[in-house]
N, C-alpha and C positions, 0 to 999 in steps of 0.2 A: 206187071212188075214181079209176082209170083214165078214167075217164068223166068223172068230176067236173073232173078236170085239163084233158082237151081241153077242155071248157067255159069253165073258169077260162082258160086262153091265147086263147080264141078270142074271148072278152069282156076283156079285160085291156089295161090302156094298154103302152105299150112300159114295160121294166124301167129304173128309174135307179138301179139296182144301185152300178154303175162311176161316178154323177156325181160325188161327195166325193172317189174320187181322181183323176178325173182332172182336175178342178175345180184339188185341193193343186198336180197336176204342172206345170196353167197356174202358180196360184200361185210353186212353184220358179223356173219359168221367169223370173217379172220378177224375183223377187229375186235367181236368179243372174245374167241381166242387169246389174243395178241392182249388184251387188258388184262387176260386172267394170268397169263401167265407173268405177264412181269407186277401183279398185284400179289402173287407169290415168292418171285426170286429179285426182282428187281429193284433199286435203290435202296435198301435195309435200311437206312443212316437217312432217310427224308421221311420224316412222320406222316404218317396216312391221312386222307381230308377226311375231315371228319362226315357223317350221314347226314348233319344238317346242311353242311355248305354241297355238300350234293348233289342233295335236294333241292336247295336255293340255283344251283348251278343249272338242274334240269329243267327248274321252272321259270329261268329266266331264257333258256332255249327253245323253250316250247313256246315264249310269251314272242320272242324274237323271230318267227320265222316267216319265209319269205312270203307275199303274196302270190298267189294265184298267178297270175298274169308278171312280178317281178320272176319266180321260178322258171316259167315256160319259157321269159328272154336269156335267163342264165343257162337251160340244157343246154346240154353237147348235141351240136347234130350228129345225126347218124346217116351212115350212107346205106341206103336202102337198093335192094337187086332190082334190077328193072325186070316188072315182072313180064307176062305174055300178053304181044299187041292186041289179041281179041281181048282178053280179060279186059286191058285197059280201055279199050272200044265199048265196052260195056259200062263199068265204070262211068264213062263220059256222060254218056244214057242215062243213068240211075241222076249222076247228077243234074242235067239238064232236068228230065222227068221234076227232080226235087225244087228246081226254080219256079217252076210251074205248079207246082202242088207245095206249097213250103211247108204246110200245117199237116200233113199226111203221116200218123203215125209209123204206117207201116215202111212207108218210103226211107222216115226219118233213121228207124230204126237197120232197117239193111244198109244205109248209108252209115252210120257207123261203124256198123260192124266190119264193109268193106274199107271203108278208110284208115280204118285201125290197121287190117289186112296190109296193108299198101306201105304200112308207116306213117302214114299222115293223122297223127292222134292230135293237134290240135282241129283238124277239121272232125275227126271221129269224137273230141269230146264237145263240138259245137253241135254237132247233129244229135248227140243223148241228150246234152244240157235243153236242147228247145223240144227232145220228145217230155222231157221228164217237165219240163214245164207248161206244155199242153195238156200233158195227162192230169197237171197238177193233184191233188187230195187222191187221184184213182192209180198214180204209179207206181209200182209193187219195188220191195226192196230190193228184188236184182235190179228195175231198175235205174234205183238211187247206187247201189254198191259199183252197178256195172259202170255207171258215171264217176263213182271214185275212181277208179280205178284207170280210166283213160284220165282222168287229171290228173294223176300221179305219173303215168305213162309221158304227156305233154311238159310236166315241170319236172323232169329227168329223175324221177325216183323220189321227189320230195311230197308228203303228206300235205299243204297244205291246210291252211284254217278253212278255206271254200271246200275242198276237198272231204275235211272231217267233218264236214256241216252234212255231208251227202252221205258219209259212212255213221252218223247219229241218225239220220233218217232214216238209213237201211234198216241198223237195228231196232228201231222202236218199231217198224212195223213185222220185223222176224227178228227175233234176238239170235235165233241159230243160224241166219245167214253166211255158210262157210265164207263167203269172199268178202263180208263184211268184218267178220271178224279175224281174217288174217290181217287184213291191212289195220286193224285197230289195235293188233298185238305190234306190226312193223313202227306205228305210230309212236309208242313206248319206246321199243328198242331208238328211233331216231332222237328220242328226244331222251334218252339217257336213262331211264324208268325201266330194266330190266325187273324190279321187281314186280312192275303192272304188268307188264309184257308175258312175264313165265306164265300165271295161273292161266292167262285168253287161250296162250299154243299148248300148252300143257292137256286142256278141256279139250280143243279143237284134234290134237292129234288123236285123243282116247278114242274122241267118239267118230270120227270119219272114216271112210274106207282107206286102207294102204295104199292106191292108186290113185289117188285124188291129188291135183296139181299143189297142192302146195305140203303136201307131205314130205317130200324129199327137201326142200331149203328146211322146214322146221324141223326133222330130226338132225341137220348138220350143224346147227346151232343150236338148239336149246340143253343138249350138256354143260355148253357153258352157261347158256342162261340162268338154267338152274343154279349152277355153282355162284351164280354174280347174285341172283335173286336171294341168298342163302337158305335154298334146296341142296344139300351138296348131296343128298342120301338118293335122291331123284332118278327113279329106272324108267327110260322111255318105254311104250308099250311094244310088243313083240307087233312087227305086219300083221295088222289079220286080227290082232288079239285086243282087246279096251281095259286101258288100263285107268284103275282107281279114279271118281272124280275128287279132288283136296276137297277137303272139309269135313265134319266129324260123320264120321262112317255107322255103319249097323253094332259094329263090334266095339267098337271104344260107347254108344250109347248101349249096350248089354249092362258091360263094365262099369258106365257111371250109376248103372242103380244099385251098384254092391257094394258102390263106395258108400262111407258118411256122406252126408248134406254139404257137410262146408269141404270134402275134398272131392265131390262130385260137381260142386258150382264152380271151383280152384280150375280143374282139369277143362269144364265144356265153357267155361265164358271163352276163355281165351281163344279156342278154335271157334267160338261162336261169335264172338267179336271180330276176328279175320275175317271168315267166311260173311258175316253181314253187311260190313267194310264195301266188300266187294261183291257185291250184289248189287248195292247200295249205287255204288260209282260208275260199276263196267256190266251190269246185267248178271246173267250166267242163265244156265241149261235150268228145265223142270225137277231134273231131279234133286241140283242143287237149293233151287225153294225149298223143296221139301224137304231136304235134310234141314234146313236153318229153322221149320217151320218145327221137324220133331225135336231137335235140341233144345229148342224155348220150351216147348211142352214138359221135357224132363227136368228143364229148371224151375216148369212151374211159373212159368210168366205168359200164361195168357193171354192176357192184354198185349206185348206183343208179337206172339203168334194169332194171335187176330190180326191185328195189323197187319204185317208180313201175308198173311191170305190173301185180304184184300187187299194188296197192291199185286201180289201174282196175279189176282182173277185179272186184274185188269190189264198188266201187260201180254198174258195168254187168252184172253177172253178170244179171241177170233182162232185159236187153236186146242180144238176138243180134246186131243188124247194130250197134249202139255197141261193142259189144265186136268184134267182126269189124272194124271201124276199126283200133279199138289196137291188139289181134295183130299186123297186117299190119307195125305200127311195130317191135313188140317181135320181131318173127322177120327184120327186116334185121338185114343182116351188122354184128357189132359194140352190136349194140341189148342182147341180153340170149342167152343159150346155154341156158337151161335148159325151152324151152317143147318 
């Protein structure tokens, strides 16, 4: 089968695994354009909706969407190139092999990947759905994410609830899963929540390499994200360069010990209320722990910067140098007394 694989890649067109979403993110991209702009110049004389019914509007779209299996009947097909008769002759093979070995992780696994290949992502997300449920409790978050992602592919760009079930798996066992958390920022953008959306791509661009596939749809959209999120000030990071992660920084905590008490608690709740928000709801990176975790410390709340520790330790407990971040937060003076 090892064999059969090197063959199958060596004959194989490139994978359009990624094109449906990155296709949607172009997509996003003109539509949040096209909002921002006439959110600016457009109908003067029609009163703006208001943030609550917005919000009631996004969470009634997000409550509304399609199932799993209704989405995958509504895609558009696509016509796919006929690829090369050996290829396909193998293919045949791999599948045949798979009738006979059904439970064969690694079978299962090559079998999606070439299915995906081919175009066939509803058979490519049958063959991850039954690895990632053989593997059950032992299947790493690529491959819970790599299953989103071919469900999203099979329901023509739509997130599904089955599908977000897989991208909350991903990240509970890696919160930093790049492909977990694009599609969990695409997920916001679908359902209308550009302000969830900004901080996930905003994080995800700083810290990943400039060449990484989903870099280019996030920096064509998220100017406006930010401007929709109300970032308007928002510089995306130079290629190459990491830019700031939000939430209160080394230098704004300098400056709150210079302030009085009540105009140093005034300035760091409110970024510390934001940033805990969201932690809280969508995860976020080690360093971001640990800034939430020195912030509490300067205000002198303890109790919960303990707290906040211990729920780090345990979403990083299976990752040494993420958890080696936070400590270092939670054993400053004032952070937390009990480590």
């Amino acid at each position: 089968m090892i064999e059969a694989d090197r063959a199958l890649k060596a004959g194989s067109r490139q994978s359009k695994g990624p094109a449906v979403i990155w296709g949607f993110a172009a997509l996003a991209a003109t539509l949040a354009g096209a909002f921002a702009l006439y959110d600016r110049i457009g109908a003067p004389a029609v009163p703006d909706l208001p943030i609550a019914a917005r919000v009631e509007a996004a969470e009634k779209r997000y409550a509304e969407r399609p199932s799993q299996s209704e989405a995958e009947t509504a895609a558009p097909k696509t016509e796919q190139p006929t690829p090369d008769a050996d290829y396909l002759a193998l293919i045949k093979q791999l599948r045949t092999a798979m009738k006979e070995r059904p439970d064969d992780p690694q079978g299962l696994a090559l079998l999606a990947e070439h299915e995906s290949r081919l175009g066939n992502y509803l058979a490519a997300k049958e063959a991850q759905a039954r690895l990632v449920a053989i593997k059950g409790d032992q299947a790493s978050a690529e491959e819970h994410a790599r299953l989103a992602a071919l469900m999203v592919e099979a329901a023509g760009g739509t997130i599904t609830r089955e599908a977000e079930i897989e991208l909350a798996a991903a990240l509970k066992l890696d919160p930093r899963d790049a492909q977990a958390r694009y599609m969990a920022g695409l997920l916001q953008i679908q359902n209308g929540r550009p302000d969830r959306a900004f901080p996930i791509w905003a994080n995800l661009l700083a810290e990943t390499p400039a060449d990484a596939p989903w870099n280019a749809p996030i920096r064509a959209l998220i100017p406006d994200l930010a401007w929709l999120a109300g970032e308007a000030n928002y510089t995306p990071p130079e290629p190459g360069l990491t830019a700031p992660i939000p939430g209160p920084d080394a230098a704004a905590m300098e400056a709150a010990l210079d302030m009085t008490p009540e105009a140093r608690e005034e300035m760091i709740s409110g970024m510390v209320a934001g940033l805990e928000d969201r932690l809280a709801t969508q995860g976020g990176t080690p360093e971001e722990w640990a800034r939430l975790i020195s912030a509490l410390g300067v205000l002198g709340q303890t109790d919960r910067a303990r707290a906040i520790w211990h729920e780090a330790h345990t979403r990083f407990a299976s990752n040494a140098q993420a958890l080696a971040t936070v400590r270092e937060a939670a054993q400053k003076p004032g952070s937390s007394d009990d480590l």
